[in-house]
C-alpha positions as CSV (number, residue, x, y, z in Angstrom):
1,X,138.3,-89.1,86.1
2,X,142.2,-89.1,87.1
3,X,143.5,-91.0,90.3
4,X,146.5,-89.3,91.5
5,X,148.5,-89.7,95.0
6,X,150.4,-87.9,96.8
7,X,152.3,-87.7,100.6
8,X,154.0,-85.8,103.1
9,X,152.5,-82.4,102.4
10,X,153.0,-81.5,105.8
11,X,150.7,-78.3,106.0
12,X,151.8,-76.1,109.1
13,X,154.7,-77.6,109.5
14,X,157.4,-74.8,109.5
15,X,160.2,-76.7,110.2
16,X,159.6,-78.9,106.8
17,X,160.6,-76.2,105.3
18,X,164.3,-76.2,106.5
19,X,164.6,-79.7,106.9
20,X,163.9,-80.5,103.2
21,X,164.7,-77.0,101.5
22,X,162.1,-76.2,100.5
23,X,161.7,-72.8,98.7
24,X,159.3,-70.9,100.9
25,X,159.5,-68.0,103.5
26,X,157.0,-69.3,105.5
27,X,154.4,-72.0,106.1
28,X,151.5,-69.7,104.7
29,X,153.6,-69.1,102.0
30,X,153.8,-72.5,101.1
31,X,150.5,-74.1,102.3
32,X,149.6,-71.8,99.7
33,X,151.5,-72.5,96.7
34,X,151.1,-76.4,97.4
35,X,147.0,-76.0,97.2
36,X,147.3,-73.9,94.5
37,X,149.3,-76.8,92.8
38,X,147.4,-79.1,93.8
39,X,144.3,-77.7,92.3
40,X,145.8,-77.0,89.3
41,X,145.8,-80.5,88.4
42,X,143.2,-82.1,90.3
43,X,139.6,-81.8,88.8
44,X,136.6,-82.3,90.4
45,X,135.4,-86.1,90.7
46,X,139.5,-86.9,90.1
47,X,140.3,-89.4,93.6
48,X,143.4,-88.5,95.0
49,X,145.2,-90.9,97.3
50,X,147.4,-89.6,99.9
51,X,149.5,-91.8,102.0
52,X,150.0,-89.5,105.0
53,X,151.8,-86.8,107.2
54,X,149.2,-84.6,105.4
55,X,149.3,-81.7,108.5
56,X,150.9,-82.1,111.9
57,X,148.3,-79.5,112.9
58,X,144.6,-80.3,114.9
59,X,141.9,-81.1,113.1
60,X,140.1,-77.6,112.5
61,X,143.2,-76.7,110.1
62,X,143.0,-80.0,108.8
63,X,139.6,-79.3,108.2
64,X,140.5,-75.9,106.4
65,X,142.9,-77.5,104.5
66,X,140.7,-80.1,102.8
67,X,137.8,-77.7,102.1
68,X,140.1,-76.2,100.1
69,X,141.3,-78.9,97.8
70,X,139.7,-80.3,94.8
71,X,138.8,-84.0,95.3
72,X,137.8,-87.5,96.3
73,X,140.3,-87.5,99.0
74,X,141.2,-90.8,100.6
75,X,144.0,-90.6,103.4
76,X,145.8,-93.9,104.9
77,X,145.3,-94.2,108.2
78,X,148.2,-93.3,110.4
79,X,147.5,-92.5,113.9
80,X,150.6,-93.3,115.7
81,X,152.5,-90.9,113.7
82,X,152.1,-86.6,112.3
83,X,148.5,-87.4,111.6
84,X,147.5,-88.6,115.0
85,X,146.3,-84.7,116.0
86,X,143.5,-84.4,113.8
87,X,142.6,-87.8,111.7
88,X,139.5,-89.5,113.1
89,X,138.5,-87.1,114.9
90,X,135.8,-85.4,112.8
91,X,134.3,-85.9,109.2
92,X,136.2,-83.5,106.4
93,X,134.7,-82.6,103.4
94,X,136.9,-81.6,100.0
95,X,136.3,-78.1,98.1
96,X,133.8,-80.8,96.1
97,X,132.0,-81.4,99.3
98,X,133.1,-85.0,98.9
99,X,133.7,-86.5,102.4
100,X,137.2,-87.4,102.9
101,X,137.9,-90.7,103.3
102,X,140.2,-92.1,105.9
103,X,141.8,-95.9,104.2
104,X,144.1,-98.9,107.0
105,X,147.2,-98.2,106.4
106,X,148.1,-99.8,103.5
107,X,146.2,-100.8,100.4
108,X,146.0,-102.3,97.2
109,X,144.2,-100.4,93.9
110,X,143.8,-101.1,90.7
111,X,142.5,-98.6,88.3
112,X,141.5,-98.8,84.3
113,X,143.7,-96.0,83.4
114,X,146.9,-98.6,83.5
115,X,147.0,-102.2,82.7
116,X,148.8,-104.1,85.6
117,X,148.8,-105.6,88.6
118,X,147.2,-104.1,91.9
119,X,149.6,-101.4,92.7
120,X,150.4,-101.3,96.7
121,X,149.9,-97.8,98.6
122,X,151.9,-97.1,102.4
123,X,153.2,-94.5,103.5
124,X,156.9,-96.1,104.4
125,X,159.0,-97.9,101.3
126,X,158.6,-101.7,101.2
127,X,161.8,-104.1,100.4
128,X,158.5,-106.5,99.1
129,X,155.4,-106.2,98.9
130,X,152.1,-108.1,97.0
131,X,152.6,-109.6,93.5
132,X,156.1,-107.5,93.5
133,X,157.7,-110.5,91.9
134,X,155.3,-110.8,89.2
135,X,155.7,-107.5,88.6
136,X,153.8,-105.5,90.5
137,X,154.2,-101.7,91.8
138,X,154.7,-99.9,95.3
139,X,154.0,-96.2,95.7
140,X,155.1,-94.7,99.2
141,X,156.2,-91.6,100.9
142,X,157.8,-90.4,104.0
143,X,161.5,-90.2,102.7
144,X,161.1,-86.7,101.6
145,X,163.0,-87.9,97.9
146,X,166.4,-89.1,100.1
147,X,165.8,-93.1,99.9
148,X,166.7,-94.5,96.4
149,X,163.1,-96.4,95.2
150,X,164.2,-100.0,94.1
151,X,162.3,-102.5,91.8
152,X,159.5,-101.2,90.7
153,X,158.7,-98.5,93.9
154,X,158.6,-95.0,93.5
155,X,158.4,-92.4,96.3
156,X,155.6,-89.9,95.6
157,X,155.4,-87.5,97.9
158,X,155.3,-83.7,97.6
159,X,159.4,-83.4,97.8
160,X,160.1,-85.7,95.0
161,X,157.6,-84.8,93.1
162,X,158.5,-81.3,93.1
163,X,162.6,-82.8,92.3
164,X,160.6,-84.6,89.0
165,X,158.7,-81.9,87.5
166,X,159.2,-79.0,89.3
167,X,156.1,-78.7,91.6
168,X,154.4,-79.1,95.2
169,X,151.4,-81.6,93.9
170,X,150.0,-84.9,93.5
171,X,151.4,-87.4,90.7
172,X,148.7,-88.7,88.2
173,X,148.9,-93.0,88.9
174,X,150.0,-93.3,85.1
175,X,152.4,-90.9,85.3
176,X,153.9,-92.6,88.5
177,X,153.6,-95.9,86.6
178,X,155.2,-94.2,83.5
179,X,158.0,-92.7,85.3
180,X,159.1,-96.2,87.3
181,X,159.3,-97.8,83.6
182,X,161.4,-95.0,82.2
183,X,164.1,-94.9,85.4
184,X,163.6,-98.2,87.3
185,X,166.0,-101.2,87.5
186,X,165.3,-104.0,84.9
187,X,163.3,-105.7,87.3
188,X,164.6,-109.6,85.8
189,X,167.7,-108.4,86.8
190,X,167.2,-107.4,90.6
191,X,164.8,-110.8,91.8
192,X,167.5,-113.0,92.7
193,X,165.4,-116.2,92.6
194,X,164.1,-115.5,89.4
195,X,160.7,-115.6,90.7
């Protein structure tokens, strides 16, 4: 079993597609292509972790949507923002006919596939967040790959994702964890206080 995470897919959401370039003619087109990558990678009994603006469509696409992706799927909760049309509204089920889950709006995990601290999940980047000076991570998304991560964050949604290795789909957690290490600040170096 993989954990992976992910953000911002936007599904139905043809402006998206102009406001962050992305390479598609049309929002079939690319609600396409991003379950096809997403499935591609995701196995069945894999969790996947998204933290929001998944569709700013109603619930019955929503609902189309996740019965076609492979899955656990747990959502942060977000309704006072894209998400507010369809989440809560209904119970979805994955392509595995796992219920999707619907998480508060942030929280903290901790999985056996890496060895560190409780890594911290929201949908907006944090300037702090728990345990980040001892060394902790913070995945988020909504910045569609234009805010510069700092310490040891990482923006994982679909658009930087795709600007990292070339695809619409979720991030494994170790890879995420991997990739901060190999391009992050020295982390010593940024805590001022030496906390």
């Amino acid at each position: 079993m993989t954990n992976w995470v992910t953000s911002d897919s936007h599904f139905r959401h043809a402006n998206i597609i102009k406001y962050t370039n992305r390479p598609f003619d049309s929002v079939e087109e690319m609600d396409t292509e991003m379950v096809r990558a997403w499935n591609s990678v995701v196995e069945k009994g894999d969790i996947v972790y998204h933290l929001g603006d998944f569709t700013l469509n109603g619930k019955d696409y929503a609902s189309k949507i996740f019965a076609r992706l492979n899955g656990n799927i747990r959502i942060l909760g977000y309704q006072w923002h894209h998400d507010k049309r369809w989440i809560n509204k209904m119970d979805y089920i994955s392509r595995d006919g796992s219920r999707v889950i619907i998480l508060p709006p942030m929280v903290l995990i901790k999985t056996k596939e890496i060895d560190c601290l409780p890594i911290t999940l929201c949908h907006y980047p944090l300037s702090s967040w728990d345990r980040s000076y001892h060394g902790s991570y913070h995945l988020f998304g909504h910045c569609h790959n234009v805010y510069k991560p700092h310490n040891k964050s990482l923006d994982i949604g679909v658009d930087s994702v795709y600007n990292i290795f070339g695809e619409y789909r979720p991030l494994s957690i170790p890879d995420a964890v991997m990739h901060i290490r190999g391009y992050g600040h020295n982390y010593e170096e940024d805590t001022l206080d030496g906390r």
